[in-house]
N, C-alpha and C positions, 0 to 999 in steps of 0.2 A: 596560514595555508590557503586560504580564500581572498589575499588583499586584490585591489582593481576587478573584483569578480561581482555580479551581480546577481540576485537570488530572488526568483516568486516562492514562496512555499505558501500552498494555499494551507485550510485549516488551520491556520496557523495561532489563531489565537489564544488557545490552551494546548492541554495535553502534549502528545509526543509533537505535533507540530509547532506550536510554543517551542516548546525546547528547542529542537531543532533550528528554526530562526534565529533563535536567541544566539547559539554554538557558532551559528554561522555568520555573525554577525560579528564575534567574539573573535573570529579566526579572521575578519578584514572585509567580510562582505557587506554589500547593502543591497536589503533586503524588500520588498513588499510582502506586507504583511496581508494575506489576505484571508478573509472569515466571515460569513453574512449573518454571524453569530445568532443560528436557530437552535433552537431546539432539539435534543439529541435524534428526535423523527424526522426534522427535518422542517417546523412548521416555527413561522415568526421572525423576528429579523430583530438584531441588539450589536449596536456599533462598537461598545464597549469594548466586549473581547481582544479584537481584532487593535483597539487604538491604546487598549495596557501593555498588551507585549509594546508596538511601537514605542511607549512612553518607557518602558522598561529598557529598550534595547539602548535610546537615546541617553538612558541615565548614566549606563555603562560604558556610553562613548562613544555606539555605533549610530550607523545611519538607515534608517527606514521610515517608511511611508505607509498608510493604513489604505486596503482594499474592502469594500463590501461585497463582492458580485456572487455571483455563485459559478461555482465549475460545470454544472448541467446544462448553464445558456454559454454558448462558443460565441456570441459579442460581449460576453462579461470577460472571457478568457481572451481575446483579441485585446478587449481595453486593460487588462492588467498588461498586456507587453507593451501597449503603447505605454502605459505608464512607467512601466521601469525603465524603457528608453528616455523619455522627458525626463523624467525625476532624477538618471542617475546614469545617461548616455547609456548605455545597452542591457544586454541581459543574455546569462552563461550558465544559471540553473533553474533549474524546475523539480521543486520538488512537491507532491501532491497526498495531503495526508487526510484534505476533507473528506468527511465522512459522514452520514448518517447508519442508522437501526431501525427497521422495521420486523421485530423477531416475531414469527409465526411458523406451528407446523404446517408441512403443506398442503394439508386437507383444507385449513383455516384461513390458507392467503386469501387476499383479493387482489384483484388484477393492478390496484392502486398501492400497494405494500410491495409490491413486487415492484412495479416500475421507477415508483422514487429511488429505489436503491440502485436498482440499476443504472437510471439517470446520474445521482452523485456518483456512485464509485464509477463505475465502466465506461460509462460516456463521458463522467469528467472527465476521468485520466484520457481518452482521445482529445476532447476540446481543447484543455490545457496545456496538452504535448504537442498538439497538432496544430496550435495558436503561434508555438514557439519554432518549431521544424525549421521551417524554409529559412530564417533566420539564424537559427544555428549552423542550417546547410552552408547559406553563403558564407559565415565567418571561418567555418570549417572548426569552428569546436562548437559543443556545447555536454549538459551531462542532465540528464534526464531520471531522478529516482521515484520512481513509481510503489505504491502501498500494498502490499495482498495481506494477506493474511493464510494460518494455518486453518482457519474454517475453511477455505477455498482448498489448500493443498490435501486437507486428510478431513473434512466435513465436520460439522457440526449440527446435530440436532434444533431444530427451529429456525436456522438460517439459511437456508435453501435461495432463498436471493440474496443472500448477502457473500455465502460462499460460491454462489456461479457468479458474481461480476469478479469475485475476487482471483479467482481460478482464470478468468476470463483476461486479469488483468496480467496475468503473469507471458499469457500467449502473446498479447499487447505487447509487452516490451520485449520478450524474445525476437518478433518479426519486427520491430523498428527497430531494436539494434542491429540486426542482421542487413538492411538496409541502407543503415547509416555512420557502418562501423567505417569505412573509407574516407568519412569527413570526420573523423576528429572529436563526434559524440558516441557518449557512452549512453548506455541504458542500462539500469541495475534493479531490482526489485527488494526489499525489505517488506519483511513478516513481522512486525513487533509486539511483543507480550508485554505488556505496561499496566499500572493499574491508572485507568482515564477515565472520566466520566462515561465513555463511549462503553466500555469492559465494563465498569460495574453495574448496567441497564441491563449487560445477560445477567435472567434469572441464577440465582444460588442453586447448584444440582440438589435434589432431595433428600441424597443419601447424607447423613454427617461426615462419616469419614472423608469422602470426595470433595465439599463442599469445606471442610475445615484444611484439606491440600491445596484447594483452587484458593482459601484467606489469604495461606501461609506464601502462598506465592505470588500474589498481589503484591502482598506485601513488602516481600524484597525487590518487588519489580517497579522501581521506579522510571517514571517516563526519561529524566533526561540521561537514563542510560542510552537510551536509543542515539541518543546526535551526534555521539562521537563516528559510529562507522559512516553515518551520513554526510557528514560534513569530510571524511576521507574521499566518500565516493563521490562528493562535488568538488573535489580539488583535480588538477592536472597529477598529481601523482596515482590516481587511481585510471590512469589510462590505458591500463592494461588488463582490468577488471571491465567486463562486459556482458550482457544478457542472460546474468547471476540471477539466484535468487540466494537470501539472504534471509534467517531467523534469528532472532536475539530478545532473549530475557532477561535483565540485569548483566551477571556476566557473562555469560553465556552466548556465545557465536555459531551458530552454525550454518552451514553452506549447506543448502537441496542439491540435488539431482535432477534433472531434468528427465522427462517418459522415455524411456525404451522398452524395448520387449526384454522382458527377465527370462521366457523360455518359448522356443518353437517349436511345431511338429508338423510333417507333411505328408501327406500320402495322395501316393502317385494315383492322378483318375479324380481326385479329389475327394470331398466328403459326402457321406451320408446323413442325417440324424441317426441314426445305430450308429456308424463306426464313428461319429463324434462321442457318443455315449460311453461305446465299446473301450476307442482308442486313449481319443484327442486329450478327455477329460482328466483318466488317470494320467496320463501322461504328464499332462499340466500342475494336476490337484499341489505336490507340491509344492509349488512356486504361488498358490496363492496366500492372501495377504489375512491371517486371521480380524475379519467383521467385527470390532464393537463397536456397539450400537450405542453406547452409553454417551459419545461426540468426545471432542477433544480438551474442552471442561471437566472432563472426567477423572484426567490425573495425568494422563493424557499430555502433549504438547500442549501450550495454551491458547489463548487467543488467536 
């Protein structure tokens, strides 16, 4: 599905991005493997990761090359596409799974838990998309899958930076697909529920019963579930799928919805606080969305 195609996927060195790589490699592509293999906070550097998948991918037949940088600095993300060009004449995907976790409530963040997250997720996914653009513009293809998560789409308790880059990152690929759906690139988003090292660092919820649902579903949720729709969504046959978002556990697929208004109400002259109270409220009340607070570890969607 991938042959003559060429592929970054950063994170790649374990977990769902491992996989991923692997799939796509398997399907004809060659790949850069790229991973600065830290620490799941994000602190230290271990080449390792990053040069097993490649010695893996090579033993299967395919072809790739090991990346250290990080997604956070945009001359790490500039020299992985200079690398896939030297290494393997150009480059057709991007797919971005690096990750770190700095889990805190928000009373307890610090202004430095906050901003590495933000850094890897949300400003990678710019640096690493934004490294590759112009290039995909002028060839007029390229395919772009970006990582969110259901913590960003429906929250989760103590990840308040991890679910606003993630939330952040869905707006991300909505406006550059919309941009660059006339050249020939796509933009697609993936949610994935995996059991990863990344997943099992959220604390175990307190209650048992929750917490023996969130095992059992770990448990069937193996990461290289994830690579088969990814490796769809970086073929030319997925060129009709565009500024998606996408969730999947095992086997499990499902398609989000993107924001609209579920209900409106207007009154002529405008509002008051009273006839907000009086009208707007009842009016609205049922279309709201019943609040648990329990996050989405709770039994809930996953990850």
């Amino acid at each position: 599905m991938l042959d003559g195609r060429v592929a970054i996927c950063t994170g790649s060195g374990r977990g769902v991005g491992g996989e991923v790589a692997k799939l796509m490699a398997a399907h004809g592509a060659k790949v850069v493997i790229n991973d600065p293999g830290t620490s799941g906070s994000g602190e230290g550097s271990d080449q390792t990761p990053a040069q097993e998948t490649v010695d893996q991918i090579k033993a299967a037949g395919g072809e790739a090359v090991a990346n250290y940088g990080s997604v956070a600095k945009f001359d790490d993300c500039l020299a992985m596409v200079s690398q896939a060009r030297e290494a393997f004449g150009g480059l057709h995907i991007v797919f971005n799974a690096a990750g770190i976790l700095r889990d805190k409530m928000f009373h307890n963040m610090f202004p430095e838990d906050w901003q590495a997250v933000i850094d890897v997720h949300l400003t990678g996914h710019f640096n690493i998309n934004r490294a590759a653009i112009n290039l995909f513009r002028e060839q007029n293809y390229g395919r772009m899958i970006m990582v969110s998560s259901t913590s960003g789409l429906l929250g989760n308790i103590g990840q308040c930076n991890y679910g606003a880059a993630k939330l952040g990152i869905v707006a991300l690929a909505r406006i550059v697909a919309m941009e660059n759906a006339a050249r020939g690139i796509t933009v697609n988003v993936i949610c994935p529920s995996a059991d990863t090292r990344m997943t099992r660092s959220v604390p175990t919820p307190k209650d048992p019963q929750a917490a023996a649902l969130r095992e059992e579903r770990l448990r069937r949720s193996r990461a290289d579930a994830i690579a088969p729709l990814c490796v769809f969504l970086a073929s030319e046959q997925a060129s009709n799928v565009n500024g998606q978002v996408f969730h999947q556990r095992a086997g499990e697929l499902s398609l989000y919805g993107h924001m609209r208004p579920v209900r409106t109400v207007h009154r002529h002259g405008g509002w008051t606080p009273e006839t907000v109270a009086e009208f707007a409220i009842p009016a609205l009340a049922p279309q709201f969305t019943p609040f648990d607070t329990r996050g989405v570890h709770a039994g809930l969607p996953m990850e």
